[in-house]
N, C-alpha and C positions, 0 to 999 in steps of 0.2 A: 504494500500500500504506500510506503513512506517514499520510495521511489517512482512510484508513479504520480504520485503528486509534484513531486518534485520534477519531473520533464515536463510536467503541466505547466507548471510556473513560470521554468523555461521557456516553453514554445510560447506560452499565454503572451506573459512579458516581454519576451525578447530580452531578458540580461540572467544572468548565471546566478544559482541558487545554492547554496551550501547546503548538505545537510548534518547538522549540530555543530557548523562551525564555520567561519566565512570560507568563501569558496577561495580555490587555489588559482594561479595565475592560469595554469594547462586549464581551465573548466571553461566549457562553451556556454554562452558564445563571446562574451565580456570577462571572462579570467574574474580576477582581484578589486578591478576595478568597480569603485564605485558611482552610482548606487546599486547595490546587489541585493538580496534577499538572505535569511535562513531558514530551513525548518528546522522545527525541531518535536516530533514527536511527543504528546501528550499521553499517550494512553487511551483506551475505549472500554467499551463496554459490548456484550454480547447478547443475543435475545434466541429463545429457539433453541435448537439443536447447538456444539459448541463451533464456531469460528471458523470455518472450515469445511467443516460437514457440511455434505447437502442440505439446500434452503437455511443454511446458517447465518444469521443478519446479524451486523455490527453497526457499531454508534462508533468511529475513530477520529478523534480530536487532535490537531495538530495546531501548532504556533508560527506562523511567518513572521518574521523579523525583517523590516524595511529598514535597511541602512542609509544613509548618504551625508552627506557635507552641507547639506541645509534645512532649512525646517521647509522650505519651499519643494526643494525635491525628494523630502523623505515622504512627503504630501501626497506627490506625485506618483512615486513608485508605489505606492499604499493603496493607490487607485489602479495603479496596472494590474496588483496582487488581486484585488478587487474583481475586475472585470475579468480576468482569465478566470477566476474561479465563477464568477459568475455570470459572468455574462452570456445573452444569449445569440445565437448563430442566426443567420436572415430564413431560416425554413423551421426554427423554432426549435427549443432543444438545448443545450451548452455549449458553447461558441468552442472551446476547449477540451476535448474529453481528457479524463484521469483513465486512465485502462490499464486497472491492475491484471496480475495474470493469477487465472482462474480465479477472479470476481467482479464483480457491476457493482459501482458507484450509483445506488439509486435517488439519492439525495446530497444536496450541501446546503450549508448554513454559515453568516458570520454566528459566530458566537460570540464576541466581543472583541472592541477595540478599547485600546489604550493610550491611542493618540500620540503625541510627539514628546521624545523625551532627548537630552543631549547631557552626554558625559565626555568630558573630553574634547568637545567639540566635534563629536562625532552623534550627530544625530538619528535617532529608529522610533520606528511607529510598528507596535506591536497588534498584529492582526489574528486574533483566534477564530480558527474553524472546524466546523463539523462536516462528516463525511458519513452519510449511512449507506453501508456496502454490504452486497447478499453474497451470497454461492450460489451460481446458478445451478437449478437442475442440470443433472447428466441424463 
């Protein structure tokens, strides 16, 4: 799941997405440079059968971390993270898919933001999301 959200990002975005940690210069398609993203896996929850198993559904929660060098473009990127996860495609649908392997993304949610914050001079806008993902029949 955590992977596949994370090419999400990517593709969504267009700038390179770490996951639990800024990305590396080699990471496409923007390396190190910033503004970049993180994720960082949250943890979920399970319904049904366990996580895996046929028609097994999950609730999995994740943290993108919007990085950049100003409170204007952490803004920005915060909004990109934004419409790739959500945004919708011109024949209806999500503009983006997450396609994990062997399961469906049947929902997303923001769960909460936490807006702009700068340490260092280094400014992030903390984006939490939900992901509810099945196991399809075989």
């Amino acid at each position: 799941m955590s992977l596949a959200l994370r090419d999400a990002l990517v593709a969504g975005t267009g700038r390179s997405c770490g996951y639990g940690a800024a990305p590396v210069a080699a990471d496409k398609p923007t390396g190190n440079t910033i503004p970049y993203q993180v994720l960082y896996p949250l943890g979920g929850t399970s319904s049904g059968p366990p996580f895996g198993d046929q028609a097994g559904d999950g609730r999995m929660v994740y943290q993108v971390t919007s990085v950049a060098s100003t409170a204007e473009q952490v803004e920005w990127m915060a909004d990109k993270v934004r419409t790739a996860l959500l945004g919708v495609g011109p024949k209806g649908g999500f503009a983006t898919p997450i396609l994990p392997a062997g399961h469906t993304v049947i929902g997303r949610e923001v769960d909460k933001e936490d807006g702009v914050t700068v340490t260092s001079g280094v400014y992030s806008y903390v984006t939490r999301v939900v992901l509810h993902v099945t196991t399809p029949d075989s």
